[in-house]
N, C-alpha and C positions, 0 to 999 in steps of 0.2 A: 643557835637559839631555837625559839618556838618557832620562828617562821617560816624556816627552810629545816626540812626532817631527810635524810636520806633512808633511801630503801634500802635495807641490806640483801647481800646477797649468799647464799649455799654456797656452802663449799665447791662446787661444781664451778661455780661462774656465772649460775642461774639468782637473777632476781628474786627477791623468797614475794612469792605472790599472796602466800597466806597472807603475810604481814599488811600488807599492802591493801588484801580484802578487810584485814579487822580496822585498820587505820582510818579506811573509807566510812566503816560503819560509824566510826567514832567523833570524824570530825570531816568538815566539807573543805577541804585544799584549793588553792585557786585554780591548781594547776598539778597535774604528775607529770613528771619528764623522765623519758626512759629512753637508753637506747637500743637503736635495730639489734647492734651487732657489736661487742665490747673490740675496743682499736688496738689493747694489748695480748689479749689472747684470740681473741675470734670468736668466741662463744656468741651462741645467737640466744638474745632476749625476747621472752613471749611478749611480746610489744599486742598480739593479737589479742590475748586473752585481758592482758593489762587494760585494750580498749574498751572490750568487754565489758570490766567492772567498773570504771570511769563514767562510759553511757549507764547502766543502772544506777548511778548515784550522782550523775547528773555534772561531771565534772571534765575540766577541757583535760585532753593526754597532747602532750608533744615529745614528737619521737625523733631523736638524733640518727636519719638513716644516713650518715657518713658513710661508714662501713659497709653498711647494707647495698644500695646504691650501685648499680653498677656489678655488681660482682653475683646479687642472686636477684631474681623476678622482683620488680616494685611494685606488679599486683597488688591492690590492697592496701597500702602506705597510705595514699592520699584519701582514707577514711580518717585518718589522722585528725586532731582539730590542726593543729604543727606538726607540718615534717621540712626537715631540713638536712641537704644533701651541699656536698663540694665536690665539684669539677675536678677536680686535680684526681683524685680518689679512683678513678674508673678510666682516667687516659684525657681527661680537658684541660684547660689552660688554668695553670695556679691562680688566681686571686676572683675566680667566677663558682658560683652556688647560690642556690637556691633556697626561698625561705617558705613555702604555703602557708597561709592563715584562713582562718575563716570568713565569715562575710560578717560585717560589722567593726573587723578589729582597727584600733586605734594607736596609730605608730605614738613612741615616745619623741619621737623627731621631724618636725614637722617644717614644709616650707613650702615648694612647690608640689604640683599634682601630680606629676608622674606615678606611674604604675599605678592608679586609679587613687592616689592621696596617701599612700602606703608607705612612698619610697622615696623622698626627693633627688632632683640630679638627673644629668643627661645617663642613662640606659648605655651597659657596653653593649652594644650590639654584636661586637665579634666577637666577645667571650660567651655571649648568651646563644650566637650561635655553634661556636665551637662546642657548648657544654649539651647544646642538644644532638650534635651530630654523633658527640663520641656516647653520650646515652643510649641512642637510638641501636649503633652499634653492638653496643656490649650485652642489650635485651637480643640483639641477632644472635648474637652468641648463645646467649641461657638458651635460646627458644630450638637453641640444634644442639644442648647438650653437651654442648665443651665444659661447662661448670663440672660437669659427673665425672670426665675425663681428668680434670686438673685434681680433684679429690680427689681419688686415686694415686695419683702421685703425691701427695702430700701422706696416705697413709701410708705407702712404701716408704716416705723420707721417716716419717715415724718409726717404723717399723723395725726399720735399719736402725735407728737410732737408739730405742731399745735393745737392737745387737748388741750395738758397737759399746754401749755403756752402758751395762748393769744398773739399775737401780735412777735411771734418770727417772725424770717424775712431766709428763705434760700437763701446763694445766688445763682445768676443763675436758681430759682425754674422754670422759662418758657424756657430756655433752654435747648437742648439734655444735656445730664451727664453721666459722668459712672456710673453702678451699684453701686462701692465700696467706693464713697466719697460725704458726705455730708458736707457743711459748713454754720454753719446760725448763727446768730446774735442774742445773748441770754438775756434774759433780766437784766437791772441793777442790781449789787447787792452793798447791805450796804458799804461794806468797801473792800479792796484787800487782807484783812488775809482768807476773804470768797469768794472769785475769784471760778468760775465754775470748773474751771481744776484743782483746789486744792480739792474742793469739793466730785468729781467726782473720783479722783483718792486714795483720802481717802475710797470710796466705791468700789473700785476694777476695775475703768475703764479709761485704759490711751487714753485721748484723747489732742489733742492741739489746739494752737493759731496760727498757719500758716504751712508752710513745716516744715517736718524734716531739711531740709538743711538749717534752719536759726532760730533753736533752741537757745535759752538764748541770741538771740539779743531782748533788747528792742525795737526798732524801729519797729511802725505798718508795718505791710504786703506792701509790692509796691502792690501787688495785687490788696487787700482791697482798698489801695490809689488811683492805677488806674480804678477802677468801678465806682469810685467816693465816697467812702465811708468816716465817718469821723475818725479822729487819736482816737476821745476819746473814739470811739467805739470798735477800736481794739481787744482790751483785754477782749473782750466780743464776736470774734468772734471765735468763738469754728468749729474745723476739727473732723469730724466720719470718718472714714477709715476701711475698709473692708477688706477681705480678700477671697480665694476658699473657705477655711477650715470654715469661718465664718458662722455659722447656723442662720435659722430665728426664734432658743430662744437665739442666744446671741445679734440678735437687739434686738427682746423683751425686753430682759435684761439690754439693757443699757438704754431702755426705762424707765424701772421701778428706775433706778438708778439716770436718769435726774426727774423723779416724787420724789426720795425720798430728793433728794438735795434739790428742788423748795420747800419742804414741810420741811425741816432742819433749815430754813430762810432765800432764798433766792430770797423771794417774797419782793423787795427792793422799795420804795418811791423814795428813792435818786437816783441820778445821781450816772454814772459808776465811777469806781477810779480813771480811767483816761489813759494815753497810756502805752502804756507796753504790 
């Protein structure tokens, strides 16, 4: 409805920021919510310039650096009015993340004072500090240059991967990305008992068909949808995901793994199976 308007985004993966600047001149929003870093492809959202026009028209941005977070410099985030990050995301313990607000704001949930009247409830202490240690960490890392390192092997797995299959499609390839997520669009195969991610995962590599957080939903990706992609394509768009720990022979390797699949029979004539 009128209340909640989505941003669209370019075919790229990019936020269309025009829109966004004419929307502004047109009407005053309570609130824009953008993310750092899109969790199915890795494309990175001008979340900076998004602030930009939010501060000239006088309106709060909240920025989902999940993504972001851990993997490239947080410089700069906490200009944010909201930014919100998760633990688990960068090497911390599953059920700890972080919320930033500004000065004044008023929880919907109210009871006791903790976290200055914010937050009620006894504080995890050891997940708050687990999720600062392994942050603290992973900025050691960016700040010596392993981010450049690991990119690089991701455009080598790319790279191969355009080899190995003719005519595969990455999304977002002319867009910034994170190092640790690729998503591209794999070629048809015969029937859905031979589906890439069945394939793949028979050979020792768990890969998927959109986020984690919308696992064993049939319905194609809003993602995928909103890029402009087709439904029957879906199920043929396969997620690489990275990790620190991740070496550049376990790209290799799932390199050779997507070569041994293509070469099992799924060098397909037919059209895909279809959505799912």
């Amino acid at each position: 409805g009128e209340r909640v308007r989505l941003v669209p985004a370019r075919s790229t993966g990019v936020a269309d920021l025009d829109w966004l600047a004419e929307e502004l001149r047109r009407r005053r929003p309570a609130l824009v919510a953008l993310m750092a870093a899109n969790n199915e492809n890795g494309v990175l959202q001008p979340w900076r310039e998004a602030l930009a026009l939010c501060r000239a028209h006088g309106v709060a941005l909240a920025c989902d650096a999940a993504q972001w977070v851990g993997k490239l410099p947080a410089a700069g985030l906490g200009e944010c009015d909201f930014v919100l990050g998760s633990a688990h995301k960068f090497g911390g313990p599953p059920g700890a993340g972080f919320l930033k607000v500004p000065r004044g704001f008023h929880p919907l949930l109210v009871g006791g004072p903790q976290q200055d009247g914010r937050r009620a409830g006894t504080e995890n202490v050891p997940g708050i500090l687990a999720l600062v240690a392994a942050w603290a960490e992973r900025e050691r890392q960016l700040a010596a240059g392993e981010a450049a390192e690991r990119e690089r092997w991701r455009d080598q797995f790319i790279a191969g991967l355009h080899a190995a299959l003719p005519g595969v499609r990455v999304v977002g390839e002319g867009a910034p990305r994170l190092w640790n997520t690729v998503a591209a669009v794999m070629p048809p195969v015969p029937d859905c008992r031979r589906r890439w991610v069945v394939q793949l995962d028979k050979l020792g590599f768990a890969v998927s068909t959109g986020a984690a957080c919308a696992s064993g939903k049939e319905q194609p990706s809003h993602v995928w949808l909103a890029l402009g992609g087709r439904p029957e394509e879906a199920d043929r768009l396969l997620r690489f995901s990275a990790g620190w720990d991740t070496t550049e022979a376990d790209w290799q390797a799932l390199l050779e793994g997507i070569r041994q699949a293509h070469a099992l029979g799924l060098r397909a004539p037919a059209a895909a199976c279809g959505q799912g």
